[in-house]
C-alpha positions as CSV (number, residue, x, y, z in Angstrom):
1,X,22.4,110.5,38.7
2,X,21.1,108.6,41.4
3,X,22.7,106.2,43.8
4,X,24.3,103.5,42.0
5,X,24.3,100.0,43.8
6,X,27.1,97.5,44.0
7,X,24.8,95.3,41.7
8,X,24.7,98.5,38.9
9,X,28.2,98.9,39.6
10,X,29.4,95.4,38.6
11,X,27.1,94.9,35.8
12,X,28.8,98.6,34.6
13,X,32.1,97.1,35.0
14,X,31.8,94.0,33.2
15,X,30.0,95.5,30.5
16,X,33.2,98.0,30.3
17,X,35.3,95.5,30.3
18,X,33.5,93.7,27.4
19,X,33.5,97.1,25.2
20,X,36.8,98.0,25.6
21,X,38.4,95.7,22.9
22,X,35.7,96.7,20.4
23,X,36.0,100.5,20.3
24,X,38.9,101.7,18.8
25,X,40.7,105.3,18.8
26,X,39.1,106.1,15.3
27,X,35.7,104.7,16.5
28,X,33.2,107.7,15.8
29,X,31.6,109.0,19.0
30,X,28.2,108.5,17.6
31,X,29.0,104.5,17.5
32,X,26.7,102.8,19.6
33,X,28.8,100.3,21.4
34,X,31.7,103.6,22.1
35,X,28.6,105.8,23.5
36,X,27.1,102.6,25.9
37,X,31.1,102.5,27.0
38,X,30.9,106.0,27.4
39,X,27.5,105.4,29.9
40,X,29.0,102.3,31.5
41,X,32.5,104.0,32.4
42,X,30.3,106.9,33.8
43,X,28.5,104.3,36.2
44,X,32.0,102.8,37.2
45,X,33.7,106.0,38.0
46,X,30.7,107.7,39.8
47,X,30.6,104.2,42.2
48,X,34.0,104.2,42.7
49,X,34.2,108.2,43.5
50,X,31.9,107.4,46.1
51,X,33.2,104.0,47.5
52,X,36.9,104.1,46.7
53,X,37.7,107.8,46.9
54,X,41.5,108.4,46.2
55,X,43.3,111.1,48.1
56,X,45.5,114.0,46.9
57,X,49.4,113.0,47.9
58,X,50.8,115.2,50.6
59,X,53.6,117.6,49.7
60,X,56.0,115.0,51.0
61,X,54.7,111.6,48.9
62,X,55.0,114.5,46.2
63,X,58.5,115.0,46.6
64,X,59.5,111.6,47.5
65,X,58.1,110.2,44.7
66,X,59.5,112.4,42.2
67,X,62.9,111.8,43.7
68,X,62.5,108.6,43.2
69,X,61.2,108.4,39.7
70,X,64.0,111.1,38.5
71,X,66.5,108.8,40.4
72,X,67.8,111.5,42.6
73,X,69.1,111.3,46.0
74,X,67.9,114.3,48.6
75,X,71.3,115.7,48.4
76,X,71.0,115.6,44.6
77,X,68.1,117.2,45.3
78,X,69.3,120.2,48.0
79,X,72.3,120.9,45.3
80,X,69.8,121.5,42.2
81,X,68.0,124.0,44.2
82,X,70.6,125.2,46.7
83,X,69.3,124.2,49.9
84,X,70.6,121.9,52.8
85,X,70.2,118.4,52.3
86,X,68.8,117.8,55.9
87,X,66.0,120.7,54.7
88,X,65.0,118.3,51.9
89,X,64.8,115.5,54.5
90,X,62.3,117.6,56.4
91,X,60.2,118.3,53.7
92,X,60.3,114.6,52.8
93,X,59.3,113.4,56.1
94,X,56.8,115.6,56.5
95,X,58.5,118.1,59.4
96,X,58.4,121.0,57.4
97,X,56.7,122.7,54.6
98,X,58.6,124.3,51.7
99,X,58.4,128.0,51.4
100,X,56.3,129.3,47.8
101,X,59.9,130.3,47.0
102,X,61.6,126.7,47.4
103,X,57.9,125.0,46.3
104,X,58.5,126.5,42.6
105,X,61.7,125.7,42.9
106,X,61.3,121.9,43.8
107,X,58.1,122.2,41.4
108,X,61.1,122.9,38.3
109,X,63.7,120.4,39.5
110,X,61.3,117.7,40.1
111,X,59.0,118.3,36.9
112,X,56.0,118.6,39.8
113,X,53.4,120.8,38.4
114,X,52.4,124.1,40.6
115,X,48.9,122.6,40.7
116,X,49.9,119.3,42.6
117,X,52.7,120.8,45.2
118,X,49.7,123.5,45.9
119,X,47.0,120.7,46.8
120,X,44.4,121.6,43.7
């Protein structure tokens, strides 16, 4: 695909924006308003790959952020997988990187998949 421009891009993302009430779940692929969303969404993410690129969360927005979606406290935390609460308060600020052993262990309590706490 070749460069899209701001212009391509907003045209894309009204367009999208007009679709998206008129396909459905059940609308077949082959429909021709749920294939041009298909094309227009492909213009919009490309552009915005390119222009807003989002970046992975560290190891410590990881943690923080399940903590506080799971409601849990760092000593919550250092209990469920029997470490010191001031180690979880390292990992969360950044000052230390959790071992592969205590990385599959926060991985279970915090529901954080293997893939994300590794950086893929």
């Amino acid at each position: 695909m070749s460069k899209i421009t701001k212009e391509q891009y907003e045209l894309a993302l009204a367009r999208v924006e007009e679709l998206l009430p008129t396909v459905e779940e059940d609308t077949p692929v082959t429909d021709p308003k749920a294939v041009e969303l298909s094309l227009m969404s492909d213009i919009v993410i490309e552009y915005e790959k390119e222009h807003f690129p989002i970046e992975k969360p560290t190891v410590a927005e990881l943690i923080s952020s399940a903590l506080e979606e799971r409601g849990m406290t760092q000593k919550d935390l250092a209990t469920a997988i029997g470490v010191s609460a001031s180690r979880i308060n390292d990992y969360v600020t950044g000052r230390a990187e959790p071992t592969l052993r205590a990385a599959r262990s926060l991985c279970q309590a915090l529901r954080i998949s293997p893939a994300a706490m590794m950086g893929f």
